[in-house]
C-alpha positions in Angstrom: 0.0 0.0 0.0 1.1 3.5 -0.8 2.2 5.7 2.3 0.0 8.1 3.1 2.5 11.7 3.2 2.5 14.3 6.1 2.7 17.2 3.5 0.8 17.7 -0.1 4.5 18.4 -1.3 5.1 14.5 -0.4 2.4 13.4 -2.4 5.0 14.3 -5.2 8.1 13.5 -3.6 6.1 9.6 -3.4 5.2 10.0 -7.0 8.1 10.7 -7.8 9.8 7.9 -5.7 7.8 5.5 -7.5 7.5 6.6 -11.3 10.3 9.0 -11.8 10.5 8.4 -15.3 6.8 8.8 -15.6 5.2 12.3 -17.6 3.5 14.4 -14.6 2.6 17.6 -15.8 2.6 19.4 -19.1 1.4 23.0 -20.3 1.4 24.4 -23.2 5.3 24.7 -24.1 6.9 21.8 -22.4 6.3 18.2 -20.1 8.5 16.6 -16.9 8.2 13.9 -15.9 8.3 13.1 -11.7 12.0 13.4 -11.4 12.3 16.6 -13.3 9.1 17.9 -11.6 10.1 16.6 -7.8 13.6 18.8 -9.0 12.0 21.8 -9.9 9.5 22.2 -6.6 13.0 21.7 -4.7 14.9 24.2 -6.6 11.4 26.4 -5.5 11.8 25.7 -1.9 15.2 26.6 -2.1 14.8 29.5 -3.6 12.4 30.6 -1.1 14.2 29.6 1.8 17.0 32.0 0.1 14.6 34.6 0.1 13.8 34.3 3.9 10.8 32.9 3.5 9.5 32.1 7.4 7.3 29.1 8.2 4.1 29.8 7.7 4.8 32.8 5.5 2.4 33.3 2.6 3.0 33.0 -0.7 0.6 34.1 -3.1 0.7 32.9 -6.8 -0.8 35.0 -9.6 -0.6 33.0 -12.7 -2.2 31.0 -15.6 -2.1 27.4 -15.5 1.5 26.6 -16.4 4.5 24.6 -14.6 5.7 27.7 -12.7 2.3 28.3 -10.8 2.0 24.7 -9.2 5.4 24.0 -9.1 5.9 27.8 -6.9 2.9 26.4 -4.6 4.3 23.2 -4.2 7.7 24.5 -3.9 6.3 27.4 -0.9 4.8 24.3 0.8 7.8 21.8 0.9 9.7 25.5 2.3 7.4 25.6 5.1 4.9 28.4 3.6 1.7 28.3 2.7 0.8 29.2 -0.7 -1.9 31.3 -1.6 -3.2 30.9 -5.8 -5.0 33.6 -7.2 -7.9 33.7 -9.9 -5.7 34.2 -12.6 -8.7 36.7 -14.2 -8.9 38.8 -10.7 -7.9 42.3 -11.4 -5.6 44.7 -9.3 -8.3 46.0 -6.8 -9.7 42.4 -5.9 -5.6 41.1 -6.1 -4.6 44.1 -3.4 -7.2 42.5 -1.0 -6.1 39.3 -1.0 -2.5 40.0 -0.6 -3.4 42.1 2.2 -6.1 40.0 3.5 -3.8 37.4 4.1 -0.5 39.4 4.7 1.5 38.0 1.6 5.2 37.6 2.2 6.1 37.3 -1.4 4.3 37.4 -4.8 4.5 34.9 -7.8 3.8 36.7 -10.9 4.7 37.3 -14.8 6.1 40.0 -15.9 2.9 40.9 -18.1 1.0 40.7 -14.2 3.2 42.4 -12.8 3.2 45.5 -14.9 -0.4 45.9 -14.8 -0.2 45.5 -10.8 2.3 47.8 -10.6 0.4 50.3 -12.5 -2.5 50.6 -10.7 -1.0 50.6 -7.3 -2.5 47.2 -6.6 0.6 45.6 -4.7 0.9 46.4 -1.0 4.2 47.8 0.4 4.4 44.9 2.7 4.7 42.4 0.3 8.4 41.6 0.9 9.7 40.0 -2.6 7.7 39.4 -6.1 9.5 36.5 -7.9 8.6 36.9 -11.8 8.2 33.6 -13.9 9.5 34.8 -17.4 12.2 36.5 -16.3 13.0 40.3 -14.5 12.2 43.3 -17.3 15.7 44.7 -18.0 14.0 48.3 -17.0 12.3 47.0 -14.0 13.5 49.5 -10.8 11.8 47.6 -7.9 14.1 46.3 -5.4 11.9 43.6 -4.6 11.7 41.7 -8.0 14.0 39.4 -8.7 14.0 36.5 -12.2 12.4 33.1 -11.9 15.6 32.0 -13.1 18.0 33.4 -10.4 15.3 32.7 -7.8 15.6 28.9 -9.1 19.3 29.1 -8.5 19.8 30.9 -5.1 21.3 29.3 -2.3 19.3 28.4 0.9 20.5 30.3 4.1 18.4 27.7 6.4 16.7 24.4 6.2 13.0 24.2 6.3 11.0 24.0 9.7 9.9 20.5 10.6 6.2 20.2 9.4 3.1 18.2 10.8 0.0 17.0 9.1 -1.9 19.9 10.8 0.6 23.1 9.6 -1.0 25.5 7.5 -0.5 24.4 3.6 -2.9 26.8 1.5 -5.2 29.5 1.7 -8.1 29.7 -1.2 -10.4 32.6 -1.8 -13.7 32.3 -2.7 -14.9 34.3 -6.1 -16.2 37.4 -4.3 -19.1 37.5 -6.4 -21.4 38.6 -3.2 -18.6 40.9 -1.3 -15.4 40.6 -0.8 -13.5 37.4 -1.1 -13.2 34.9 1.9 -9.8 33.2 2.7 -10.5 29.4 3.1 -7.4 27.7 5.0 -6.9 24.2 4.9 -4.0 22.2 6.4 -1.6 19.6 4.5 -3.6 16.6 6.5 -7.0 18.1 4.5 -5.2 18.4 1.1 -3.5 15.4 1.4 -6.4 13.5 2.6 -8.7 15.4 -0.3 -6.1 13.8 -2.9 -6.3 10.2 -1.5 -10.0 10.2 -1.0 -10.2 11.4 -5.2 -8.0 8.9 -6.1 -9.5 6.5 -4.5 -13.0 6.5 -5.6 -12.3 7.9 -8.9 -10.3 4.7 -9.3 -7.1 6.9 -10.5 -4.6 4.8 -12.5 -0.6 5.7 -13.3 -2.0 5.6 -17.0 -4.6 8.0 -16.6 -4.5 11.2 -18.1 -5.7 14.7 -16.7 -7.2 17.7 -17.9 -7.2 20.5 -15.6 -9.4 23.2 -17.1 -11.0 24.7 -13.5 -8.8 27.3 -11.8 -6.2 26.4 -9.4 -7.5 28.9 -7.1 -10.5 26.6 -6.6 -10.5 23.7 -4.5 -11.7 20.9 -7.0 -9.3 22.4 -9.8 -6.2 22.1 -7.1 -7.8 18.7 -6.2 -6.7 17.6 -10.2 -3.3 18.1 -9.4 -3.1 16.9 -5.9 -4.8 13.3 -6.6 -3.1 13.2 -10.1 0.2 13.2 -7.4 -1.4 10.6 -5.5 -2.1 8.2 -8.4 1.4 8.9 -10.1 -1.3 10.1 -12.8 -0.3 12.3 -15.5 -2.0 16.1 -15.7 -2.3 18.5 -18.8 -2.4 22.1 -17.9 -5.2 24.2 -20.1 -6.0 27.9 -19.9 -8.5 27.8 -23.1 -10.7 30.7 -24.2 -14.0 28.5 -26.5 -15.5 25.4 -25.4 -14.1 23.8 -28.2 -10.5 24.2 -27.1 -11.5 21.7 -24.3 -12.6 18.7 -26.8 -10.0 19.4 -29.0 -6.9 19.5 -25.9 -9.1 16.0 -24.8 -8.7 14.5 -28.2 -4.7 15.7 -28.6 -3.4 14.9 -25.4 -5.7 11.4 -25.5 -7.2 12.6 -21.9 -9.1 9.8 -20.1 -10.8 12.1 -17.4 -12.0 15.5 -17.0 -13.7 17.5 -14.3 -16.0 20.0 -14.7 -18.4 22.3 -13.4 -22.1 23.0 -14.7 -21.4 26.1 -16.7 -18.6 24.6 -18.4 -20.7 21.0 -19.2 -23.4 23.1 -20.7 -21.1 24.7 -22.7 -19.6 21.4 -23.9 -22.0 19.2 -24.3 -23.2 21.5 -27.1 -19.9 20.8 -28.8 -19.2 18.1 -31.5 -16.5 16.8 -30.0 -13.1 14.8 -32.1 -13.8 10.8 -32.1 -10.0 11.0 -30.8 -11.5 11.9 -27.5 -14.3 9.6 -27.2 -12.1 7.1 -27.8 -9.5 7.5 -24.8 -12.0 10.0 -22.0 -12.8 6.9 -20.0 -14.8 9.2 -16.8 -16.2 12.9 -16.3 -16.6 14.3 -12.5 -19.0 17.5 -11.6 -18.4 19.5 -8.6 -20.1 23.1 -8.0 -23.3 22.0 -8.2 -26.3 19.8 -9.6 -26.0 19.6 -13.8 -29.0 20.4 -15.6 -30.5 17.0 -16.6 -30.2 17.8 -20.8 -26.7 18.4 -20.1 -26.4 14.3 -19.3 -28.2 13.9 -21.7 -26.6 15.2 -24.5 -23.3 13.8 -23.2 -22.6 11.2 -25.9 -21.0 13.9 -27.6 -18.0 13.4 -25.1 -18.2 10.1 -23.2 -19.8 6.6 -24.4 -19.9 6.1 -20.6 -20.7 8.8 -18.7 -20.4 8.5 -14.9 -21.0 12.3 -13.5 -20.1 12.1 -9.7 
């Protein structure tokens, strides 16, 4: 039986144990496999560590899905932080209250981000260090900012605290559609424990193939990666703007399971989706709320066997 880890960082440093040669994560310019992904989230921790990064220091993450964003909130976890991913599509008013909200330490960002942040005042003087993935502007001034490459390569001035099941691991916000946006923490023991329980009843195999479409910011979209880890799994990254981007990333990466959440079903099962991807999408999962019955029923489109959960 597979060890159950203290820390949602060990559910990749097990993975990785296990499979290393296996692909884990892709996005849309490159894939690792476990080694190379259990290396990078290191090299992350490091870096903060180098950076002074405190236990239980936040670490917020304001991204699109690619390798940088989870592994900077894996890497802030296996440091001793806890990581805090933002709605990539918040803008600089609803970013400045989280990262005051929840007193963020130090900012992941793009460069792109970090401009428009910038510009409308939206990062809060307390905010320590803001580590861009892409690579520091050669006309950036800030004394805070520093290159994801240089940050990668930093030496550690300490090691990380010891950790228990219990220590703070993430902070999600809720949407903020009805106010401002609540802070949700949850410990390594629930996120680890969220990953096993997916895994498990999902019947997750080392074969299976991932689509995360739902933000990382939201629990059931972090919950792809986390029991991906768990299964030694293999997870595509996808920021897509039409419905039909998701059928055809399905089809291309031969995805056998996808999760959802209403909106987005109702959008695809209107699609006509590849053959490719009814031939290898072996299981769909809803979470968010009850699907409009039409919405099963028009989901031959996608699935021969549909089994919404």
């Amino acid at each position: 039986m597979t060890p159950i880890p203290v820390s949602i960082d060990g559910l990749l440093a097990e993975a990785a144990r296990r499979c290393p040669g296996h692909p884990a994560l892709a996005d849309r310019r490159r894939q690792l496999d476990y080694a190379a992904f259990d290396a990078l989230v290191s090299a992350a921790a490091n870096g903060f560590l180098a950076l002074g990064l405190a236990a239980g220091a936040r670490v917020a993450v304001y991204l699109g899905k690619d390798v940088e964003a989870v592994a900077a909130m894996l890497g802030a976890a296996r440091a001793g932080g806890v990581f805090v991913p933002v709605n990539p599509v918040l803008k600089g008013r609803q970013v400045h209250y989280i990262l005051s909200d929840c007193a963020v330490d130090t900012l992941v960002t793009s460069p792109e981000r970090w401009r428009a942040l910038a510009d409308s005042d939206a990062v809060p003087e307390t905010v320590r260090r803001v580590v861009l993935a892409g690579g520091k502007p050669a006309d950036a001034d800030d004394a805070r900012l520093i290159g994801w490459e240089d940050f990668l390569a930093a030496a550690p001035q300490s090691s990380p605290a010891p950790r228990t099941a219990e220590d703070m691991a993430a902070i999600l916000y809720t949407s903020g559609s009805t106010g401002n946006p609540k802070g949700v923490v949850l410990p390594h023991r629930s996120l680890v424990m969220g990953a096993v329980s997916v895994a498990e009843y999902l019947g997750l195999r080392q074969d299976d193939r991932l689509l995360a479409v739902l933000p990382l910011s939201f629990d059931y979209g972090l919950n792809q990666i986390t029991s991906a880890l768990r299964a030694g799994a293999s997870v595509v990254l996808l920021d897509y703007l039409f419905p039909l981007d998701v059928a055809k990333a399905v089809a291309k990466h031969r995805i056998t399971g996808l999760a959802g959440v209403p909106p987005l079903w109702m959008q695809l099962a209107g699609v006509t989706w590849p053959e490719e991807a009814r031939e290898s999408l072996r299981f769909f999962t809803n979470s968010g709320g009850a699907c409009p019955g039409r919405c099963w029923r028009n989901c031959g489109h996608c699935c021969p066997t549909p089994r919404p959960t």
